[in-house]
C-alpha positions in Angstrom: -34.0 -132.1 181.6 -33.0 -133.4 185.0 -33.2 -131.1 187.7 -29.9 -132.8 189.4 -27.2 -129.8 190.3 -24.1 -130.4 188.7 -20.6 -129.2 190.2 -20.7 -127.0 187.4 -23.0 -125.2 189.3 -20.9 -124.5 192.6 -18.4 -122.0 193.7 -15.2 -122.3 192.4 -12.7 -123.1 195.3 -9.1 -122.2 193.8 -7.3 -124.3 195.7 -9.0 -127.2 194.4 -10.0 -126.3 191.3 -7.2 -124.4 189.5 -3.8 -126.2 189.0 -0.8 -124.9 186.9 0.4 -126.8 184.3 3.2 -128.3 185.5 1.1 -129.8 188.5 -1.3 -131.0 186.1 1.4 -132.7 184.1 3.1 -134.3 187.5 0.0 -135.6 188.3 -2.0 -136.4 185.4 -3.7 -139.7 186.0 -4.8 -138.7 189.5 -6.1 -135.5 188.5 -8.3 -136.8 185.7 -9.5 -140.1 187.8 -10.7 -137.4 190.6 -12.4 -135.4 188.2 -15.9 -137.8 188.1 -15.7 -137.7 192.0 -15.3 -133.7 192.1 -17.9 -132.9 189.7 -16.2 -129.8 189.1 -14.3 -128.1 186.4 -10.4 -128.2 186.4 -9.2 -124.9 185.5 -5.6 -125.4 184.3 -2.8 -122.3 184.3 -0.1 -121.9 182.1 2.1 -118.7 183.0 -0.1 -117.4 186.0 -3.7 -116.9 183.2 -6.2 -119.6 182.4 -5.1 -122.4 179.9 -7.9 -124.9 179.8 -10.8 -126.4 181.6 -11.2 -129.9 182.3 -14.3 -131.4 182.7 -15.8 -135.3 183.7 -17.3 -136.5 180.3 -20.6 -136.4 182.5 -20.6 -132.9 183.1 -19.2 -132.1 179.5 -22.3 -134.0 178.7 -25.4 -132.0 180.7 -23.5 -128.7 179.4 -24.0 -129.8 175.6 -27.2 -130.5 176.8 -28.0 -128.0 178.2 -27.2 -125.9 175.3 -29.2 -127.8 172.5 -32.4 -127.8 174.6 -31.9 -123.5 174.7 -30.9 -123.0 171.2 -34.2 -125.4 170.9 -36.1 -123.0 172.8 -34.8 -120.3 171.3 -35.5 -121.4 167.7 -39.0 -122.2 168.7 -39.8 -119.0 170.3 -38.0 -117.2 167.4 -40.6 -119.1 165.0 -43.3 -117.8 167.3 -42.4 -114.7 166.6 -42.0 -115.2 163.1 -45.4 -116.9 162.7 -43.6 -120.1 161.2 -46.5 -122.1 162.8 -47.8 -125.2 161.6 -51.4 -126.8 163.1 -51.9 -129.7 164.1 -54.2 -130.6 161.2 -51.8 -129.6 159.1 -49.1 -131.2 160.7 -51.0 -134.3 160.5 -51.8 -134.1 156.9 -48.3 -133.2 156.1 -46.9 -136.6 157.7 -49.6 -138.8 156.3 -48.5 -137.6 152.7 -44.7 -138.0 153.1 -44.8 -141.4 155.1 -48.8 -142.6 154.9 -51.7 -142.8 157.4 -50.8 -144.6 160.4 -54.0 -145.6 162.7 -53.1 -144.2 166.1 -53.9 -146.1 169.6 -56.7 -143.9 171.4 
């Protein structure tokens, strides 16, 4: 995981970073080419309430991220729990019988 901040992680400024529709539509191009340089999330109205979000595919990116390396953590601490544990003998016997002894480097 990189330990870079992400506009994802700053304030929200609502000037900035909530447009109505009809602004977005207006200026479409120039709002999605400034997304990479904002590094924020868009928030996009429609009738005065929240509509959308739009995100640099960067950002969308280190959120999906994000999220598969804590449902990974999760999972392992729930087979912790669990005691779905496996040695590393085992392990090791396991993969040499499904794809054959391999001489390790040591």
């Amino acid at each position: 995981m990189s330990s870079r901040s992400t506009g994802l992680d700053s304030v929200l400024r609502v000037a900035e970073d909530i447009v109505p529709i009809g602004e977005l539509k207006a200026h479409l191009a120039e709002k999605i080419r400034d997304l990479r340089s904002r590094r924020t999330p868009l928030v996009v109205t429609q009738n005065g309430k929240a509509a959308a979000v739009l995100l640099a595919p960067e950002e969308y990116d280190h959120l999906t991220r994000q999220a598969r390396f804590m449902t990974a953590v999760r999972d392992g601490l729930e087979d912790v729990e669990a005691r779905r544990l496996v040695s590393d003998e085992d392990l090791e016997r396991r993969l040499d019988a499904q794809f054959g002894a391999k001489p390790f480097a040591r």
